[in-house]
C-alpha positions in Angstrom: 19.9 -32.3 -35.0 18.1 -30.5 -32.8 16.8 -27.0 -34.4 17.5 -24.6 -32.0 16.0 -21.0 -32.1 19.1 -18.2 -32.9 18.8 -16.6 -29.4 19.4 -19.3 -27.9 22.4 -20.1 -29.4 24.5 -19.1 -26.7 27.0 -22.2 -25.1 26.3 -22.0 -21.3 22.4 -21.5 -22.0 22.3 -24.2 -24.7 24.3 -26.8 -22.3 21.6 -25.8 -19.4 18.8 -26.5 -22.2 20.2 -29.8 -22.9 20.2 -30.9 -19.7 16.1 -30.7 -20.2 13.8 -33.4 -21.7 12.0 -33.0 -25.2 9.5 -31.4 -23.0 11.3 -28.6 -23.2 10.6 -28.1 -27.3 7.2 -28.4 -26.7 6.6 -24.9 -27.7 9.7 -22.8 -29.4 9.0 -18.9 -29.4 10.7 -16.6 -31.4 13.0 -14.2 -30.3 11.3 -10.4 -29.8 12.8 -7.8 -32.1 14.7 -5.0 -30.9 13.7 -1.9 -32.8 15.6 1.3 -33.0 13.4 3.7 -31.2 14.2 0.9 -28.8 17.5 1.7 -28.4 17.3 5.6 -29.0 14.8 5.5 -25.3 17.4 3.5 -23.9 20.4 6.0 -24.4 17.7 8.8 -23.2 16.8 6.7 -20.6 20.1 6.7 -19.4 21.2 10.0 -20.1 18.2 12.0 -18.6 18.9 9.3 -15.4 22.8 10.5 -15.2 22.0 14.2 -15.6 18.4 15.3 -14.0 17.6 12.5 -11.2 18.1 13.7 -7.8 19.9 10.6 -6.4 23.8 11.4 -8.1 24.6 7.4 -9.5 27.3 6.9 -11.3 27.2 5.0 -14.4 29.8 2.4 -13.4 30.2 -1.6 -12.7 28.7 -1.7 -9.6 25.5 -0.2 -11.2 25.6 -2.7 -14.4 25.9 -5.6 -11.7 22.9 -4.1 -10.0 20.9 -4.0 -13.0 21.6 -7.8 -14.0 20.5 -8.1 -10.3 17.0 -6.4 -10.7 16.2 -7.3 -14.1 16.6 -11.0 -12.9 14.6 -10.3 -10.0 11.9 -8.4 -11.7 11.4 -11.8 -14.0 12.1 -14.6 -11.7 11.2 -13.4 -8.3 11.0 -16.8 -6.7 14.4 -18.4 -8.5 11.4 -20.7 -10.0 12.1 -20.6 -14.0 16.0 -20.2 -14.8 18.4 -23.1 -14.0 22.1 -22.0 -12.4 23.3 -22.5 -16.0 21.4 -19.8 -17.3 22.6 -17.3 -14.5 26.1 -18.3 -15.0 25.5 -17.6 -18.1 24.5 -13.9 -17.8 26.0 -12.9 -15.1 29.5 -13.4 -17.7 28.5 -10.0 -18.9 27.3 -8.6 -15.3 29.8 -5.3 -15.5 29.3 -4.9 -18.6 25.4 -3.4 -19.1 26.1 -0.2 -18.4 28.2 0.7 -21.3 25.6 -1.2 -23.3 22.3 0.6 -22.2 24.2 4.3 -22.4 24.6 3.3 -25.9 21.3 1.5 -26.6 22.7 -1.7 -27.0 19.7 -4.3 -26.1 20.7 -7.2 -27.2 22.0 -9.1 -24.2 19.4 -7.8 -22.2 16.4 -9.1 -25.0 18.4 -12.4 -24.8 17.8 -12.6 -21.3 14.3 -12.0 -21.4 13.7 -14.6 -24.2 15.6 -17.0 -22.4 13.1 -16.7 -19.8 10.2 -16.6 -22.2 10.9 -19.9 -23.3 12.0 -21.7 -20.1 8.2 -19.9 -18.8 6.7 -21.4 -21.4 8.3 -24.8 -21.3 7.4 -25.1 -17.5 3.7 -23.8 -17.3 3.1 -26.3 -20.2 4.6 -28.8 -18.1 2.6 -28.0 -15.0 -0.6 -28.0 -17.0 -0.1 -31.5 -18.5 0.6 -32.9 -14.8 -2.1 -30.8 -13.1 -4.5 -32.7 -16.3 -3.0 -36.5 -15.8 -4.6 -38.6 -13.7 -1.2 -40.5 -13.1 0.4 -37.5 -11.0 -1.1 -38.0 -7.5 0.5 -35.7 -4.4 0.4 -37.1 -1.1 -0.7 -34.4 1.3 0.5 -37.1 4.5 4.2 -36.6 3.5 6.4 -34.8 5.8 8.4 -32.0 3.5 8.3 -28.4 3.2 8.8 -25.9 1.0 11.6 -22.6 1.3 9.2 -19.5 0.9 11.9 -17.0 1.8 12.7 -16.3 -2.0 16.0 -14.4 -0.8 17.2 -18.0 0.7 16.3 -19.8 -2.4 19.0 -21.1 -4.9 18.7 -21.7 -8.2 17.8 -24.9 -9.6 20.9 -27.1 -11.1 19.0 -29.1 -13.5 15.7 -30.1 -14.8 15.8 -32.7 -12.0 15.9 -30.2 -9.1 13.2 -27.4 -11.0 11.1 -30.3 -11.7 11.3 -31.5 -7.9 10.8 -27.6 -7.0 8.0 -27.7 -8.8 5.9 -30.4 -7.8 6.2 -29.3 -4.6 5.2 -25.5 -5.4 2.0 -27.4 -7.1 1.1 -29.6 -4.5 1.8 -25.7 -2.3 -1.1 -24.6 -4.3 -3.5 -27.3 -4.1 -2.9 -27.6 -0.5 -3.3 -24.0 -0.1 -6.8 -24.1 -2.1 -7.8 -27.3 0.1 -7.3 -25.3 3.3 -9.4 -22.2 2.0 -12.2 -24.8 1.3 -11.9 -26.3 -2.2 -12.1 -29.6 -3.0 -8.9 -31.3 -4.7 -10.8 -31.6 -8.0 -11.8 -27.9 -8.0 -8.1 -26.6 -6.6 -6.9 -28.4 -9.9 -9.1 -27.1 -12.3 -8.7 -23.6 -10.3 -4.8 -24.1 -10.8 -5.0 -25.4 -14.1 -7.3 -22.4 -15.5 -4.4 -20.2 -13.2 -1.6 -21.2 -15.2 -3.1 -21.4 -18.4 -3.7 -17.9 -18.3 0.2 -17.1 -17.5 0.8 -19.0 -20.1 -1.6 -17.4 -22.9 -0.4 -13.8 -21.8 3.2 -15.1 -22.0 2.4 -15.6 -25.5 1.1 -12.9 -26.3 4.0 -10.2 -25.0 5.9 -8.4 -27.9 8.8 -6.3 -27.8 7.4 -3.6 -26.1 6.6 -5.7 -23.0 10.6 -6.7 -22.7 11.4 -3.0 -23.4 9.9 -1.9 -20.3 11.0 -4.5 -17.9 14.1 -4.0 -19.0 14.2 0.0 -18.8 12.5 0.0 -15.9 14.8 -2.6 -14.3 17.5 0.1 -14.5 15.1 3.5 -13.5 14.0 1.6 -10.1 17.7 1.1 -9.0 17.3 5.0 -8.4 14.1 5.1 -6.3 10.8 3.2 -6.9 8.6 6.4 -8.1 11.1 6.9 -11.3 9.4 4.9 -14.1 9.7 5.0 -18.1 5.9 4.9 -19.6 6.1 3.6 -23.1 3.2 5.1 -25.2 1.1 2.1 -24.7 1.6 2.9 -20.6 1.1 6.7 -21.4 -2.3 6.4 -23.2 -3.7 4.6 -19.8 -1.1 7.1 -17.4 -1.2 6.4 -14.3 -3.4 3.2 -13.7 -3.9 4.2 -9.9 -4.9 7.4 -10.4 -7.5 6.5 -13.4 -9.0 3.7 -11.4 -9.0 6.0 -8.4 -11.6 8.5 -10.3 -13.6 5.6 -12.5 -13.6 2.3 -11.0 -13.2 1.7 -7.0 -11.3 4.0 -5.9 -8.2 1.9 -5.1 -4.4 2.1 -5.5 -2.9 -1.0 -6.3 0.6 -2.6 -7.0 2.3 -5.8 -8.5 3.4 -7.6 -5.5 4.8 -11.4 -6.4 2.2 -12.7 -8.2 -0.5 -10.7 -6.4 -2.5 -7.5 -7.4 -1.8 -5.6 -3.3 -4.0 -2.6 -2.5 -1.5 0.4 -1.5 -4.2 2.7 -0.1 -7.8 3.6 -0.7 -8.7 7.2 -2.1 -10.9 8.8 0.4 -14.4 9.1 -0.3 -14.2 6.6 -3.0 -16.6 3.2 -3.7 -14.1 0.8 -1.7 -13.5 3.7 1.0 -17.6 3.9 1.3 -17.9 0.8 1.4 -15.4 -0.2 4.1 -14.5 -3.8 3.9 -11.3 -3.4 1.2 -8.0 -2.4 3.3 -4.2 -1.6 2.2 -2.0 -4.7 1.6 -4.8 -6.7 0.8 -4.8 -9.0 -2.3 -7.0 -9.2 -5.2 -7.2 -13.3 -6.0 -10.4 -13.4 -8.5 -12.4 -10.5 -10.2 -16.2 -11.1 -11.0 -18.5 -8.6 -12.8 -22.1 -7.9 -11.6 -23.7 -9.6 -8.4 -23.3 -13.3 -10.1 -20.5 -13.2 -12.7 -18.3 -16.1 -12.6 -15.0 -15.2 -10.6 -11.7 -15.0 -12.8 -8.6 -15.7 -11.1 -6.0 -12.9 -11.4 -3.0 -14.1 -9.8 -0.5 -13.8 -11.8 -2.0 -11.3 -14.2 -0.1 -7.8 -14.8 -1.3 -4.6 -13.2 -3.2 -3.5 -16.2 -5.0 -6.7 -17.3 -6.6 -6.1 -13.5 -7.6 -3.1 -13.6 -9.3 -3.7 -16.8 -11.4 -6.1 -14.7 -12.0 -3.5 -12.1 -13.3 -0.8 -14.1 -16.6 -0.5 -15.9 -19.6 1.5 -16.4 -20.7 3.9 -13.3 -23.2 2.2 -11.1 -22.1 -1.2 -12.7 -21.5 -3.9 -10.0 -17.8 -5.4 -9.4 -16.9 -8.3 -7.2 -13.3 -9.0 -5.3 -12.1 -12.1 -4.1 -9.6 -11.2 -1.4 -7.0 -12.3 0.8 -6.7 -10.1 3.8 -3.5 -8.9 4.4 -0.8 -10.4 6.5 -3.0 -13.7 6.1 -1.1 -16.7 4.7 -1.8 -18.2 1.4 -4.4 -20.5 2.7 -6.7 -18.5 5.1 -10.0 -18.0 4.0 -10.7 -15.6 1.2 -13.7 -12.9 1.4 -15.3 -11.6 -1.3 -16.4 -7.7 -1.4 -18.9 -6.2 -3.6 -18.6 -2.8 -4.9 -20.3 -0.3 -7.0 -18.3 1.4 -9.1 -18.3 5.1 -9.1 -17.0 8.5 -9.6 -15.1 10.3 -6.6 -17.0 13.5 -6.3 -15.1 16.2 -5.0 -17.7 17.5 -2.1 -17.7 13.5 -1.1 -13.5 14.4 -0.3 -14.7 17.9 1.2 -13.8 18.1 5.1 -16.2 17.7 7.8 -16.4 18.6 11.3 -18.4 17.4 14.2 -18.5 18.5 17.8 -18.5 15.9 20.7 -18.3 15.8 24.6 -15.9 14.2 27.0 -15.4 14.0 30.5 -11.7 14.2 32.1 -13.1 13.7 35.5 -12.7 17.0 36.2 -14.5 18.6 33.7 -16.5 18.2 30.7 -14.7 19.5 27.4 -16.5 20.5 24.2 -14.1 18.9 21.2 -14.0 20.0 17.5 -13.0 17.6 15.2 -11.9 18.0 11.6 -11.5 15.2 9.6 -9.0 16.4 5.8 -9.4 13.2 3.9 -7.1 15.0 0.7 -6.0 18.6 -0.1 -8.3 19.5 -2.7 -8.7 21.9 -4.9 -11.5 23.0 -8.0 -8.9 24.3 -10.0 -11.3 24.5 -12.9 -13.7 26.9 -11.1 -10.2 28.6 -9.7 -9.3 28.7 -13.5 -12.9 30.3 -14.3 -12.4 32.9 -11.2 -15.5 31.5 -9.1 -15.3 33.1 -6.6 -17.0 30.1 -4.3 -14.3 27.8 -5.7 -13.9 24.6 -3.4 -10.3 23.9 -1.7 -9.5 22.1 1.2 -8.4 25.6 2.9 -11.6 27.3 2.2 -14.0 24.8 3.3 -11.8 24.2 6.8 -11.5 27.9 7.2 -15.5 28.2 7.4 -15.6 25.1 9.6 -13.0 26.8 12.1 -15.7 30.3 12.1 -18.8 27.5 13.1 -16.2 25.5 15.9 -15.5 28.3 16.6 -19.4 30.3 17.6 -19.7 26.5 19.2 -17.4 27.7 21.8 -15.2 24.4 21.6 -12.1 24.1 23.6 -9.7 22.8 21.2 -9.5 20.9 18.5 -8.5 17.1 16.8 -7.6 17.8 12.8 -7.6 14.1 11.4 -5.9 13.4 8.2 -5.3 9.6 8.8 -5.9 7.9 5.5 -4.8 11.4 3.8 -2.2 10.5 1.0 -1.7 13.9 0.1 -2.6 16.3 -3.0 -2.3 20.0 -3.6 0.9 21.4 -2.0 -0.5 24.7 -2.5 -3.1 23.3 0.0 -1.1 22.2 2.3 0.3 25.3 2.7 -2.3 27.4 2.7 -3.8 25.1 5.3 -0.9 25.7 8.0 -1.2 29.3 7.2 -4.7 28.8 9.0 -2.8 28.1 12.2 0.2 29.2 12.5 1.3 33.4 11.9 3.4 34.6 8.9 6.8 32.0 8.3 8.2 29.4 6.0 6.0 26.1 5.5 8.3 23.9 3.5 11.8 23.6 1.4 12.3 21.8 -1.6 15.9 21.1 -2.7 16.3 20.1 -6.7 18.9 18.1 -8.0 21.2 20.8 -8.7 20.9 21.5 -4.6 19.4 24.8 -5.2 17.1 25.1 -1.9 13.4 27.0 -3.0 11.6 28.4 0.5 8.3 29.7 -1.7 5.5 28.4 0.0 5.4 30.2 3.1 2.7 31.4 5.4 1.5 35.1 4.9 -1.3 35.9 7.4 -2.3 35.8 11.0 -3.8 32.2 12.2 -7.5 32.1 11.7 -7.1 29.5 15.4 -5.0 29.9 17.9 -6.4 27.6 20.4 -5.0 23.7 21.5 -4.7 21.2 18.6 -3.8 17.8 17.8 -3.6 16.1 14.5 -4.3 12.9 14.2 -1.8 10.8 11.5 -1.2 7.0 10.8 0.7 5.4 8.5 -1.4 5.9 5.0 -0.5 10.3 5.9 1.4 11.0 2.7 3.3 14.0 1.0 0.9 17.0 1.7 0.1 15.8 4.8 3.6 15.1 6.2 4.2 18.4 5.3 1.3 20.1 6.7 1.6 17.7 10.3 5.5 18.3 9.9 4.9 21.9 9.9 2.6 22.2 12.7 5.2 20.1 14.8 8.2 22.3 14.0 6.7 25.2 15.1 5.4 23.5 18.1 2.1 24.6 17.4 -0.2 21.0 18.5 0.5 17.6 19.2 1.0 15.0 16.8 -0.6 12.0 17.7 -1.0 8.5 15.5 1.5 6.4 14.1 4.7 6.9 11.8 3.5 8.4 8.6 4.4 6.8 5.0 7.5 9.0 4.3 6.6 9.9 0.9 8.8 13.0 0.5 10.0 13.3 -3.4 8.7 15.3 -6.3 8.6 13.8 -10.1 8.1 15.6 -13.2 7.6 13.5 -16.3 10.4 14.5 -19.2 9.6 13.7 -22.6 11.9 10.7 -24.3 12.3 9.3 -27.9 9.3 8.0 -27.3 7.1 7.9 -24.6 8.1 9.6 -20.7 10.2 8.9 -18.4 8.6 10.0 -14.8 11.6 11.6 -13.0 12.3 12.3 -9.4 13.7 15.5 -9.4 13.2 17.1 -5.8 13.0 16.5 -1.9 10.7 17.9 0.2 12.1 19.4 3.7 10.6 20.6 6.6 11.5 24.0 8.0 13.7 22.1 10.6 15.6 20.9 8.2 14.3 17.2 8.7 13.3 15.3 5.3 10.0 14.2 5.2 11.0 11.1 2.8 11.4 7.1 4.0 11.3 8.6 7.5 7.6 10.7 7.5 6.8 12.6 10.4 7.4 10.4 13.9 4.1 11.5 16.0 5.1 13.3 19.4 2.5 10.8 21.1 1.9 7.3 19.6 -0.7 4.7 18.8 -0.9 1.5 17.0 -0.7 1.4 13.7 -3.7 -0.5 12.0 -1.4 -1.6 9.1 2.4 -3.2 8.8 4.7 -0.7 8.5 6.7 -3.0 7.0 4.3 -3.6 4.2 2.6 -0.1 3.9 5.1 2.8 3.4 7.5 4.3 1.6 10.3 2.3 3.8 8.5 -0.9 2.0 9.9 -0.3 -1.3 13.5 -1.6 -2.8 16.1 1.4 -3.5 13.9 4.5 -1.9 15.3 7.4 -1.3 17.5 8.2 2.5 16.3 10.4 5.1 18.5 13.4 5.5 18.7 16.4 7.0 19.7 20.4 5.5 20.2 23.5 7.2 16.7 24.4 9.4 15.0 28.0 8.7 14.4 30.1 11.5 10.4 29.7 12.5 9.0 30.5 15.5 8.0 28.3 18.1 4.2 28.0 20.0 4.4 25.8 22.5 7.5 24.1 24.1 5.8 20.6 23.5 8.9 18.2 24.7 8.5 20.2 27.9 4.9 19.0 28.3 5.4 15.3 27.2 6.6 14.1 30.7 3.0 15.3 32.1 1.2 14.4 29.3 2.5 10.4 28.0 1.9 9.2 31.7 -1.4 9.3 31.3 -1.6 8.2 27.7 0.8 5.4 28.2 -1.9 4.3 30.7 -5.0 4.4 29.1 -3.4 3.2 25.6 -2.0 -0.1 28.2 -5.6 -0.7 29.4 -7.5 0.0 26.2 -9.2 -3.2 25.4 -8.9 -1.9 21.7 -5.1 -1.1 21.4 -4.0 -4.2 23.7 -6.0 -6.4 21.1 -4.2 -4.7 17.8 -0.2 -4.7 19.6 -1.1 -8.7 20.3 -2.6 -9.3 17.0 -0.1 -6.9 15.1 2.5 -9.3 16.9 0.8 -12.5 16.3 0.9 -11.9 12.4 4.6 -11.1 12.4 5.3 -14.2 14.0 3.5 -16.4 11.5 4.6 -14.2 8.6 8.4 -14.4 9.3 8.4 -18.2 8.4 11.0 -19.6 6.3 9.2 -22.5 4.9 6.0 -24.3 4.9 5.4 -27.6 5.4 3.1 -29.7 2.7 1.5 -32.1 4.9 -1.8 -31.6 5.5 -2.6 -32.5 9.1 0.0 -30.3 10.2 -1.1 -27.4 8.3 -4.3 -28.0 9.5 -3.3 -28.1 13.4 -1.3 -24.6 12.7 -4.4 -23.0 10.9 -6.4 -23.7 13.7 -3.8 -22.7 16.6 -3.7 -19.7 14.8 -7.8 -19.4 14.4 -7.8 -20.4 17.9 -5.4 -17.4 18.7 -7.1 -14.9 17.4 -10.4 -16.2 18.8 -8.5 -15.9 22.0 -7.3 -12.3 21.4 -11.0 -10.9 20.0 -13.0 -12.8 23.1 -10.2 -10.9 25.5 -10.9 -7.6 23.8 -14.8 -8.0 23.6 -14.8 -9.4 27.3 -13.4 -6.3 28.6 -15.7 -4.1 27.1 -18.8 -6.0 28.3 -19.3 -7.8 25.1 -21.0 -11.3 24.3 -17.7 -13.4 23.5 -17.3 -15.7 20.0 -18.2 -19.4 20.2 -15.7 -20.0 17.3 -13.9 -18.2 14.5 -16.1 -18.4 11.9 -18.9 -16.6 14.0 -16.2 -13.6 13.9 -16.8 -13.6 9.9 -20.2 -14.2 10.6 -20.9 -10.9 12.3 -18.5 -9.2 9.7 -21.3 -10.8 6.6 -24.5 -9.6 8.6 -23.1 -6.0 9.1 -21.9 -5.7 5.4 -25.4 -6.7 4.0 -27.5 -3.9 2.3 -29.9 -1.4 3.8 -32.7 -3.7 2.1 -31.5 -6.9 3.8 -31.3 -5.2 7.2 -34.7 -3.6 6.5 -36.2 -6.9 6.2 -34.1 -8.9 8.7 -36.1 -6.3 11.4 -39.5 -6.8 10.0 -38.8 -10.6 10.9 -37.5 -10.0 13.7 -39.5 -7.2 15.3 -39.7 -8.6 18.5 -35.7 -8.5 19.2 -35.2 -5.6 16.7 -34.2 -3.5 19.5 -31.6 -5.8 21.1 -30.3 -6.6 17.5 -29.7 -2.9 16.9 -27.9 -2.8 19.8 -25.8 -6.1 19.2 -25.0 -4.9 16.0 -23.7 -1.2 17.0 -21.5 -3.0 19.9 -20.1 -5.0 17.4 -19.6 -2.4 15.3 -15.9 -1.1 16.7 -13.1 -2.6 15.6 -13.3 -6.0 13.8 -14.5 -4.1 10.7 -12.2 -0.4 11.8 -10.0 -0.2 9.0 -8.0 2.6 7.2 -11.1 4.2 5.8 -12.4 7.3 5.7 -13.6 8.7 9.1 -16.8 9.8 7.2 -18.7 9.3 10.3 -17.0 11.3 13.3 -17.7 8.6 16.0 -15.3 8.5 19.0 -17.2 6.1 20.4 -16.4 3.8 17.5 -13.3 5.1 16.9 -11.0 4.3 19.5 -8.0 6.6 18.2 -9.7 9.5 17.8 -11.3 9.1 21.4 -8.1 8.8 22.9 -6.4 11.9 20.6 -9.3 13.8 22.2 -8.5 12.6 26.0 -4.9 13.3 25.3 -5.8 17.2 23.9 -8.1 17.3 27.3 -4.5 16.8 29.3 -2.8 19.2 26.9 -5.8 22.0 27.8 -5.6 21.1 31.7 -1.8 21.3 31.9 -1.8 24.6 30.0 -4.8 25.8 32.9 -2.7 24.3 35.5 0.2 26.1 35.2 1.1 29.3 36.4 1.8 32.8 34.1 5.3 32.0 34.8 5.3 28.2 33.8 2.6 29.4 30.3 4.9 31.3 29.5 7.9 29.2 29.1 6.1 26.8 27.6 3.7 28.8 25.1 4.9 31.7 23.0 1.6 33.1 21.3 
């Protein structure tokens, strides 16, 4: 008789496990123990949820059913480890969780999770012992494919169909692996040492683990920033934030079975060094400039940033696969220093540059706001030279302005936000005395306090530049200035990150709470939505990937009563004299015709449905789609007067010799001294937008920055068709 473990004593789960080999009792774990502080959080949980979050859910069936949904999601994203038995199994209590979790009761929910403990365990063993026998052969010349859309997938029946799913996800991964430029032997060894891995920190989860998956299966049905932080979680709070200040600089997510880069912090190591871009993903981690490479996929959140951090000045290396590239495009590796983010490195900056309408030439201020900062420990001590983003842009406004410049670009792409304080006290500099933002709570009480209370310090033309990394502060402060009308918005659509959370106390650990909503003084919510520039450009990154419209269950635009605010300029009046002439250069720009094609290009390839496993074919679509973007890079550099590409590697080619070190560059010239000057020159002309990424705009360049060039033409149009017009025609128009 077969001894089987006590939570798995259940009849629908049993029959499914019979249906399995002896393979399957390779390995038996034991079930996790549910404490009682367990189940004390878990009525908090739920209670603080039903009372104090701002989205009103009612604790019902539909919510229970939801729950099972997430939870089973959240384990088994790919439909990979539970059979159809198991599910039918569970989803016998699916209206019933509610009533279980508002009164602690973890037992179904622990059962679930052990369930898939053991069938994990059962099949990485499996795929280890196959991926190690020489007997298992896969034949990359057979014509089959594999379903990648995981919301298409079923799950399997029976062993026979998992284990058919299986060698096929496998033979996936090799193939993938092969394509990047492994040998066979190496992808299995590379695959082997992946899944052993899973399987060792499968192992080693406790109670704790299942706890939190299983809490926070319920919290993210209410919007993805509301998480429970069990004190293990709350001693290393916030992982993004702490590797933000001590490792790179980077603020990454669990995505599948990838660590994903959400957004660099500006002025950090991977923001300096300017190779590592949102929705990339971290494959392998290597320490120093010749540490072997571990492979992370698969590995939680915090076992990578472990990896990531390290001593100041220490060296860290990351394997990446760029985003929007499929599984078996090249990888590049990027070396970092790790660092501190020191707050006069996040300080703004201003340059001053010239353009010529063809009219005229115009003397341009630009301001580039990479975060709203604040010392508020030298605010706390009373310095009275205490740094804030306010301060420091205030100065630079008194120095544009003795510089005689005739308007000015304020840049915060790449800005994810900060002090709100800030923010406001930054649209006080440009706009007179009036309401700024409105935050509602959950009990719909509306607060109007942070208003504007002085005269603007500028009163000239402005534009402010936003793309889609513009977050919280700096929706509000662009969604200000275009309420009141007072500049152009120009960019893309901003993230839409427009909720407040507060962390409450629980039995034990926090539970990190949305509470409030930010509006603007229209009336417009600045959350899933952002702000919608009055004048677009392309967006360097998927909106579809990067935002706050990316994640599962966030919150819904809406809309409350507006606040009466004045109003500057009449800008909807001047669009249909200004976009003509945008629309047209933005059509012609070698730069932005080669990111809509390329932007497009990736969605097509991304939106397949399956992938085949033969070899040859895969082969022929990598390089169609090499060739393609060869194509689309030669068409770009072409128009712009530029030696064109021979092939697609010489495109990573360039990108290697311009991320080398000052050293290497040093001594490249002193070999080449003879063609040192035409090598300078290659390399700035190369220098534009294969490697422009969502980094900090450190270095205020139009001439390498083809977004802020054009924000500065289109502010030239806006100054001219305010000079053009009559006293009449200013006047219905401005309102100073």
């Amino acid at each position: 008789m077969l001894n089987v473990p006590k939570f798995l004593r259940n009849s629908t789960t049993l029959l499914a496990l019979l249906l399995s080999s002896s393979l399957l009792w390779a390995s038996t774990l034991d079930p996790l123990e549910i404490s009682d502080q367990h189940q004390a959080v878990a009525a908090s949980v739920v209670q603080q949820l039903d009372k104090h979050h701002y989205r009103e859910k009612a604790l019902n069936d539909a919510l229970s059913s939801d729950f099972l949904d997430n939870y089973l999601k959240t384990l088994d994203p790919s439909k990979s480890y539970f059979f159809q038995a198991d599910i039918d199994g569970f989803n016998q209590h699916r209206k019933e969780f509610d009533n279980w979790l508002a009164k602690g009761n973890l037992e179904q929910a622990f059962h679930i999770f052990d369930v898939y403990r053991q069938r994990l365990v059962t099949r990485l063993e499996s795929v280890i012992e196959r991926l190690n026998s020489e007997e298992i052969s896969y034949d990359f010349t057979k014509d089959e494919t594999l379903v990648v859309d995981w919301e298409q997938a079923e799950w399997p029946k029976d062993k026979k169909t998992a284990d058919e799913l299986w060698h096929k996800r496998v033979k996936a991964g090799l193939l993938d692996l092969k394509l990047a430029g492994k040998e066979l032997k190496e992808s299995k060894e590379l695959l082997q040492k992946r899944y052993s891995n899973q399987l060792r920190r499968v192992r080693q989860q406790q109670s704790e683990d299942a706890f939190e998956v299983i809490i926070n299966s319920l919290t993210t049905l209410y919007d993805p920033h509301t998480n429970y932080l069990s004190p293990r979680t709350l001693e290393n709070f916030n992982i993004n934030m702490s590797l933000s200040l001590e490792g790179i600089g980077a603020v990454l997510q669990t995505e599948d079975e990838y660590t994903k880069v959400m957004r660099l912090v500006p002025a950090g190591p991977a923001d300096k060094q300017g190779d590592l871009r949102p929705a990339d993903r971290i494959i392998a981690v290597g320490q120093g400039d010749e540490g072997e490479m571990t492979d992370v996929v698969g590995w939680r959140l915090d076992e990578v940033v472990d990896q990531i951090r390290g001593k100041k000045g220490t060296i860290v290396r990351l394997e990446v696969l760029p985003a929007k590239a499929p599984a078996d495009s090249t990888t590049k590796t990027i070396t970092i220093k790790r660092d501190k983010v020191k707050l006069e490195e996040q300080a703004a900056k201003h340059e001053v540059f010239d353009l010529n309408s063809g009219k005229a030439r115009y003397k341009i201020g630009v301001i580039n706001v990479p975060t709203f900062y604040m010392d508020f420990e030298a605010y706390r001590k009373r310095d009275p030279n205490f740094k804030s983003t306010t301060r420091d842009v205030h100065k630079i406004l008194q120095q544009l302005e003795k510089e005689n410049v005739d308007g000015i670009v304020l840049d915060l792409r790449g800005n994810g936000g900060g002090s709100l304080q800030e923010a406001t006290t930054l649209t006080d500099l440009f706009i007179d005395r009036g309401p700024v933002v409105q935050i509602r709570q959950t009990n719909e009480l509306i607060s109007r306090n942070y208003q504007s209370h002085s005269r603007a310090a500028y009163r000239g033309p402005l534009i402010v530049l936003i793309d889609r990394l513009s977050a919280s502060a700096s929706e509000i402060f662009a969604g200000a200035i275009q309420d009141y009308g007072r500049g152009i918005i120009v960019g893309s659509q901003s993230f839409g990150k427009g909720s407040v959370q507060s962390l409450v106390p629980v039995d034990a650990g926090q539970l990190k709470l949305t509470e409030s909503k930010f509006y603007r003084v229209s009336g417009d919510s600045t959350q899933h939505r952002g702000v919608i520039p009055d004048m677009k450009l392309p967006s360097l990154v998927d909106a579809s990937e990067v935002g706050e419209s990316a994640y599962d269950n966030a919150l819904p635009w809406d809309k409350i009563h507006a606040v009466p605010h004045s109003q500057y300029f009449d800008i909807d009046a001047l669009m249909p004299q200004l976009n003509p002439a945008h629309e047209k250069r933005v059509a012609q720009n070698p730069d932005f015709i080669y990111l809509r094609e390329q932007m497009e290009l990736m969605a097509r390839n991304d939106d397949r449905k399956e992938v085949s496993l033969n070899e040859k074919a895969r082969r022929a679509e990598q390089e169609k789609l090499e060739s393609q973007m060869l194509a689309l890079e030669n068409q770009r550099r072409k128009a712009k007067g530029l030696s064109l590409y021979e092939s697609y590697e010489d495109i990573d080619g360039i990108d290697d010799e311009q991320n080398g070190s000052e050293d290497e560059s040093a001594t490249d010239e002193a070999a080449n001294d003879d063609d040192s000057d035409t090598a300078k020159k290659d390399s700035d002309e190369e220098d534009d937008l294969v490697n422009f990424s969502a980094r900090s705009h450190s270095e205020i360049d139009p001439e390498k920055d083809p977004f802020l060039n054009e924000a500065g033409f289109i502010l030239i149009d806006f100054i001219e068709q305010l000079e053009a017009m009559n006293e009449k025609e200013r006047d219905r128009v401005a309102n100073w």
